[in-house]
N, C-alpha and C positions, 0 to 999 in steps of 0.2 A: 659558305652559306649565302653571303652578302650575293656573290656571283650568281648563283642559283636564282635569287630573291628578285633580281635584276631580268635576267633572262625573261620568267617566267612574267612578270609583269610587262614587259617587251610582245610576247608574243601574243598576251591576251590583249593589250590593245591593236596586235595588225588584225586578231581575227574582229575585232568590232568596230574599225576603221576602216578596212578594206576587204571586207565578204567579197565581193568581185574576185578578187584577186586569190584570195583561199579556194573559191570554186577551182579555179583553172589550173592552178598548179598538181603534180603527180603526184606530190606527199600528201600522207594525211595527215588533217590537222585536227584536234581533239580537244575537249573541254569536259569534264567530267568532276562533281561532286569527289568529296573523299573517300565517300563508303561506298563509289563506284553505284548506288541505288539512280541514277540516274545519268545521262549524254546531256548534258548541253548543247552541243556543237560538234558538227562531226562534218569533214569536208567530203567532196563525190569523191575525191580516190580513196575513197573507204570501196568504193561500189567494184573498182578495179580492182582493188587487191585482194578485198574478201570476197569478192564475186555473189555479192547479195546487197540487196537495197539499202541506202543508208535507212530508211526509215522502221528497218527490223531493229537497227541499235536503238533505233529512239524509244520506241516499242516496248523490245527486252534488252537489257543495257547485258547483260548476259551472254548474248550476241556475239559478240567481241572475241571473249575469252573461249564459248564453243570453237567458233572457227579457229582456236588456234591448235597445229597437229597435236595428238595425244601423246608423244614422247615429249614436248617441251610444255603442255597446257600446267601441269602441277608446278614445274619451274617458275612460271611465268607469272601463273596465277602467288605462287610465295613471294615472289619478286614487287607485284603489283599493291600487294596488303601491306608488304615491309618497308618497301625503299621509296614509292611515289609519293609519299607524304612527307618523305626526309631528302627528297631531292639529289637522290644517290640511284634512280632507277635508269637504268641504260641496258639493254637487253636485244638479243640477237637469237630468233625465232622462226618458224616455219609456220605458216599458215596456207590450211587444206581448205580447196574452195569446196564448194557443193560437187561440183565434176569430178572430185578427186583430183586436182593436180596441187602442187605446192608450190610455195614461193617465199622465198626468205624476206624477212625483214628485220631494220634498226630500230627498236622503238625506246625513243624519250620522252621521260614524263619530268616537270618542274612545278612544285608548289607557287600558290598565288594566296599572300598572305593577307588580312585584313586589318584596318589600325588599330586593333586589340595582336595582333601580332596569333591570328589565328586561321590554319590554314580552309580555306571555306573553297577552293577551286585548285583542281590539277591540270594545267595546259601540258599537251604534248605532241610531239612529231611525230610520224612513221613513215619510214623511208624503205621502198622496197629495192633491196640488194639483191634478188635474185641472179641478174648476170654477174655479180662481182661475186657470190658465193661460187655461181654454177662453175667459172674459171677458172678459181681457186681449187675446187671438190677435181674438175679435169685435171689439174697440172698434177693435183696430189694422188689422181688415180694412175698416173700414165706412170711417175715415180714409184708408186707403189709394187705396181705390174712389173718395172725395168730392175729393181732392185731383188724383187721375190723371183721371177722365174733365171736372175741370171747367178743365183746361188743355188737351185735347187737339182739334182740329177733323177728325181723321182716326177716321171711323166705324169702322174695320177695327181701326186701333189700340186704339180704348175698347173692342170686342169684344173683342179678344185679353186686354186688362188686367185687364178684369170676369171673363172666365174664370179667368186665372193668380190671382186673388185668392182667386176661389169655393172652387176644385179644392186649395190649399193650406189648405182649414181641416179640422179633425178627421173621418179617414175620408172627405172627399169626393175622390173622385180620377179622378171622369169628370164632365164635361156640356157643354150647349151653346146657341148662343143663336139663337132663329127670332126672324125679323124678320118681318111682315105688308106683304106685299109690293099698295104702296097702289093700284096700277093693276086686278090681277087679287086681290088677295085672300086669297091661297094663303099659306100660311107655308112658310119655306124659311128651313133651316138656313145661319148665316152665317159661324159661329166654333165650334168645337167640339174638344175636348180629350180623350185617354184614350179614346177611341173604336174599334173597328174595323172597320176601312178600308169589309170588306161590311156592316155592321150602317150605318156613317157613310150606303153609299149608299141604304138600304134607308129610312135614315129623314131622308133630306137634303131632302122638301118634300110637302109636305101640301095639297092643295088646298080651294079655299074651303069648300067643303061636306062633307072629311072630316070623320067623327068628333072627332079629334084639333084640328081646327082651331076649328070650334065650340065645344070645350070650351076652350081658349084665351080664347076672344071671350066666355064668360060671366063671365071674368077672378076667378074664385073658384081659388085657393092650393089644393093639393092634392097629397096624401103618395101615393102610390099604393103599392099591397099589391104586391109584385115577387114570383111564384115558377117554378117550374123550367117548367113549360106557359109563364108569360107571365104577365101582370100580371092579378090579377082583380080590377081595380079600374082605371077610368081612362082605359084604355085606350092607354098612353101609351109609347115605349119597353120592351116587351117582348125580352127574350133580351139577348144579350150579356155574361149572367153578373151582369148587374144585382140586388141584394139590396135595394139603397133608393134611393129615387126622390123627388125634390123637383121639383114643377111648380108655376113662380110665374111668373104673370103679369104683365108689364111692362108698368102702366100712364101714362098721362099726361094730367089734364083731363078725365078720365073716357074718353079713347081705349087703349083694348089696342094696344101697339106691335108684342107679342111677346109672347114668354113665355124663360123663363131655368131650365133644365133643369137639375140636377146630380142624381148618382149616387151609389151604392157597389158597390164588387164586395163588400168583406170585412164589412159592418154590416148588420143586418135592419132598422136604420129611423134614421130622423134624428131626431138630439136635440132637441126640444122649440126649446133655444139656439139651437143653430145655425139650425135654421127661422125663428125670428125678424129671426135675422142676414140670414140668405141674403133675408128679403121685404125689409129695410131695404135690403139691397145692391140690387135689383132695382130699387126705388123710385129710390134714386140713379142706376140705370143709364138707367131711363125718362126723365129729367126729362137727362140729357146727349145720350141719342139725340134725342129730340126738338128739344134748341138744337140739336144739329149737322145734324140735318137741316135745319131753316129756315132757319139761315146757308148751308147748302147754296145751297139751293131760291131763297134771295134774289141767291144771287151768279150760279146759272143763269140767273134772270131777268134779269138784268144783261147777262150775255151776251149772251141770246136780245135783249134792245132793245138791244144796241148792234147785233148783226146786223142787224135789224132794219130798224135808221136805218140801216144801212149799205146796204142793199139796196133803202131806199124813196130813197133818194140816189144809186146807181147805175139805179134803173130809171124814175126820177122826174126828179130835177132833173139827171140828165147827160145823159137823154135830150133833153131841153129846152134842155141850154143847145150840145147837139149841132145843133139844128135852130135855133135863132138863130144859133147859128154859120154854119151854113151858108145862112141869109139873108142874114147879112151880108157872108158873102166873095160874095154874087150881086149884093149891091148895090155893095161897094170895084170891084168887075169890070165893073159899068156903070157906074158914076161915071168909071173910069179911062177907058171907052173913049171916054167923050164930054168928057173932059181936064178936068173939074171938078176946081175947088180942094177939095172937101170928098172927094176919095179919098184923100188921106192920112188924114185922120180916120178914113173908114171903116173901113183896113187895120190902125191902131192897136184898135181897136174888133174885128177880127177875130184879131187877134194876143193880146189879153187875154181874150176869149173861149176862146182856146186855150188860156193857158192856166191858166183857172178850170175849162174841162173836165179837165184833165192834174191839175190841185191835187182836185179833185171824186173824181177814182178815185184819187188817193191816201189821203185819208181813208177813202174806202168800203172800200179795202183794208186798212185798219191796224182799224176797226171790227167789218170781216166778211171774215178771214181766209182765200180760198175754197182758198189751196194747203194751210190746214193740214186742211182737212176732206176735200179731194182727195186729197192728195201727202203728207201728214205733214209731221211737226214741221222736219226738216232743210231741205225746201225750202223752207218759213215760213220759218226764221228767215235764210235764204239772201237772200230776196224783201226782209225789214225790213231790215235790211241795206243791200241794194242802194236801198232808199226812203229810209231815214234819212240817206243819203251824196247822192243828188241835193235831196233836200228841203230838208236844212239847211247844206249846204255844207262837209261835213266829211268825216272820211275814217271808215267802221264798214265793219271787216273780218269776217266769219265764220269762224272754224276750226274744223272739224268734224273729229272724231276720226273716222268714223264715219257711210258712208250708209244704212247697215241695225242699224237699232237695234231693243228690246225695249223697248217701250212705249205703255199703251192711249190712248187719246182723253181722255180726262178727265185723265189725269197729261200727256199733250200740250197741250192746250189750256191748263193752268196753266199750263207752263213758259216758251209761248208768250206769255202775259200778262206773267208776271216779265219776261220780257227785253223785249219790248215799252214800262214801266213803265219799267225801268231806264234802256234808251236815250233815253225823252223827259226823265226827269231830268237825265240828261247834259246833252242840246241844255237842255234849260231853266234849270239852278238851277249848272253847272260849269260853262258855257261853255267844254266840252269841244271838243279841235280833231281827237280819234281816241278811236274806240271800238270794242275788242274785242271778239264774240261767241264762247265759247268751249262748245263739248257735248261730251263724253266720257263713257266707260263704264268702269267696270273698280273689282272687288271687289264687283261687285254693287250698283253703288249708280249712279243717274243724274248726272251733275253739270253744269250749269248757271254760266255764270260771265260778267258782263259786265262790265269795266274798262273805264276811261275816264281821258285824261289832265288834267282839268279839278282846280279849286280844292279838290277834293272834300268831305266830310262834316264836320263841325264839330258838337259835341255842347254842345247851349245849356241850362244853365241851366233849370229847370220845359217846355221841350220838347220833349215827346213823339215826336217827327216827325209827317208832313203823315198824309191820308188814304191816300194812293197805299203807303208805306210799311207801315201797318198793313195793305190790301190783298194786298200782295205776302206777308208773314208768313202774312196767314192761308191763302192760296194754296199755300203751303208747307206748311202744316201740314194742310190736306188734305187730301193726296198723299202725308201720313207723310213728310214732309221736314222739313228744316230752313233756316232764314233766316240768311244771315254778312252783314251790311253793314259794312263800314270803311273805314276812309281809311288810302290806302298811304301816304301819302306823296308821291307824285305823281299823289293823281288818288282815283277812290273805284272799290272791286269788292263789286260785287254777286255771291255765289255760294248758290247751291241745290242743296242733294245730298238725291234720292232713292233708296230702297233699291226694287230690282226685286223683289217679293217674288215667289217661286213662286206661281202659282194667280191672282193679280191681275194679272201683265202678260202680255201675247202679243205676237207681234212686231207692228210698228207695222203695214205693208202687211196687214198678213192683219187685223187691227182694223179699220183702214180701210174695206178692201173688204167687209168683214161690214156 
């Protein structure tokens, strides 16, 4: 308190010994009653940082605490009534000028007591931090961006994150992100934030040989000049109330991915900073779309060869082992009819034939799915099921919450995997004697669930689990899901829950038949 009592009597005599010198300096310097009903003293970097005349504080002492942003004013304002009079006020604030722009500040306030030992004036500083916030808010977005998109394999989700990060830094509060769409060429908008809804559709894809697209593909960074006709410069997002405009191009390996758009309604241009931030941010976003595509593109091709084998083995080797079969039940049939001893042979010989073709289309089915690309996911996982209980001799039941569900082919076909993955673990590594299949819907989210009453999961020591396990994870997490493996207790559950997001699912039949 002593300290406090010291200070504050310090600073009230530099302001009434050397005004000179209060004028000139960058901090504000302040003087104010306790009930704040009046300014005494108020220095010109009030005029900077609030961007209004000091003589509106003198005026309305009220003044002060409008200009401070509406998410910290009640803060500040609690802060101001409680702590400035007991000499514990120290506070760290944002203040919106008239223009809309913001600006962080340190503001101290210290009692000035009188020789009845009562406090009659509150001297205090304000110091505006702006660059030492704006650095801090950069290093912690670029972190934020390297850490999130280099965990995530769901390319919707890393859009969504690279935006919420962007649009949260000083003054950016709209953009969005085009991806180069590698078939046709065209850029089309994939994730986009702060936008409205006809401006979103007006500029939601660009085709190869637009303007805007080629300026993309010469992957040079560019601020564009925003005004009330439209942009004259760039040519890039015009209207929408747009003031400033960032266009950065998302490179990789020297490929244009995209490009990573952010805005302002309230700022005429991007700080110098934050443009630096936002191209490192871009850079990061490049270098994680790209791995999520390849892991993509590799596990499609995975598919596509197991289909593949799957369909050069039903129209290959079953058809072939169809037509030995059916040589040989012609020859058990004339052996028998002329009472040779070697007709039992032959009918053994027609009986394993049988069934190698019955074993032949069951693999081709578990390889190349053809109900789930027909019929969807429910009658898959209806079909394994019904495969996995004659195949291995055990009991896999299906319960379906649910024969009309919301859900596209690519989030199908995952989920379809996982369960598939989970039930040969069972048969293989639990020597499981029942296995549940379980699909439900509800809170918006897909869930995915297959138990088994075997030995279940056991956590060793330096290992990792097998390939199939990291498979299934990353499978999950492409779909914007998540992976549960445990051991109940009697047995191991494999569960996956995706969230139905608006705009990416459609009902499964109407997917399908598209």
């Amino acid at each position: 308190m002593e300290e406090h009592k010291e200070t504050a009597v310090l600073l009230l005599d530099f302001f009434v010994n050397y005004p000179a010198t209060t004028e000139n300096i960058t901090e504000v310097f302040w003087v104010t009653d306790p009930a704040k009903t009046r300014v005494n003293y108020v220095s010109r970097g009030f005029e900077r940082v609030w961007g209004q005349p000091r003589q509106a504080v003198y005026t309305v002492p009220a003044t002060w605490l409008e200009g401070v942003y509406s998410e910290d004013r009640q803060r500040v304002m609690n802060a101001t009534y409680s702590k400035q009079i007991t000499g514990d006020y120290d506070e760290q604030y944002r203040v919106q000028r008239p223009d809309g722009t913001l600006c962080w500040v340190h503001d101290r306030a210290f009692p000035v007591r009188n020789e009845k030992d009562e406090v009659y004036r509150i001297v205090g500083i304000t110091e505006d931090i702006t660059e030492h916030k704006r650095a801090e808010q950069l290093l912690e977005a670029q972190r934020d961006v390297g850490v999130a998109l280099s965990v995530t394999n769901d390319l919707n989700a890393a859009l969504e994150q690279l935006l919420e990060t962007a649009t949260a830094l000083e003054n950016i509060d709209c953009g969005g992100v085009y991806l180069v769409n590698p078939e046709t060429g065209a850029l089309e908008l994939e994730a986009h934030s702060g936008l409205g809804p006809e401006f979103v559709q007006r500029v939601a894809r660009y085709e190869r040989d637009a303007p805007e697209t080629e300026l993309v593909k010469e992957g040079r960074v560019r601020y564009p000049i925003c005004s009330i006709d439209g942009n004259t410069e760039g040519c890039f997002w015009s209207g929408d109330g747009l003031r400033a405009l960032a266009v950065i191009p998302m490179r990789h390996e020297g490929e244009v991915l995209g490009t990573l758009n952010l805005g302002s309604h309230v700022q005429d241009e991007i700080p110098l900073p934050i443009g630096v931030a936002l191209e490192t941010i871009a850079a990061q976003a490049a270098g994680a779309i790209a791995r999520i595509r390849l892991e993509r593109q590799i596990l499609e091709i995975s598919d596509r060869e197991q289909a593949r084998i799957g369909q050069d083995i039903h129209d290959g080797l079953c058809q072939q082992l169809i037509g030995l079969a059916f040589n040989a039940n012609s020859l058990a049939q004339s052996l028998s009819s002329n009472s040779l001893p070697e007709a039992a042979t032959a009918r053994k010989i027609c009986l394993l034939l049988d069934e190698s073709i019955t074993e032949a289309r069951r693999v081709c089915r578990g390889l190349y799915p053809v109900r789930l690309k027909t019929e969807g996911l429910v009658p898959a996982l209806e079909e394994l099921a019904h495969t996995a209980t004659e195949r291995f001799n055990l009991c896999c039941e299906c319960d379906l919450a649910t024969r009309r569900l919301f859900c596209d082919v690519t989030t199908a076909t995952h989920l379809y995997r996982i369960a598939q993955e989970a039930v040969n673990n069972a048969v293989k590594h639990s020597g499981a004697g029942r296995v549940g299949i379980r699909l439900s819907a509800s809170d918006g989210n897909l869930e995915l669930q297959v138990e088994d009453d075997g030995k279940g999961i056991k956590a060793s020591p330096g290992r990792a689990g097998g390939m199939g396990l990291h498979i299934m994870d990353y499978r999950a997490r492409s779909i914007g899901g998540s992976l549960d493996i445990h051991d109940t207790g009697n047995g191991t559950s494999v569960s996956c829950r995706v969230p139905q997001r608006p705009g990416n699912l459609t009902e499964e039949t109407e997917a399908l038949a598209g």
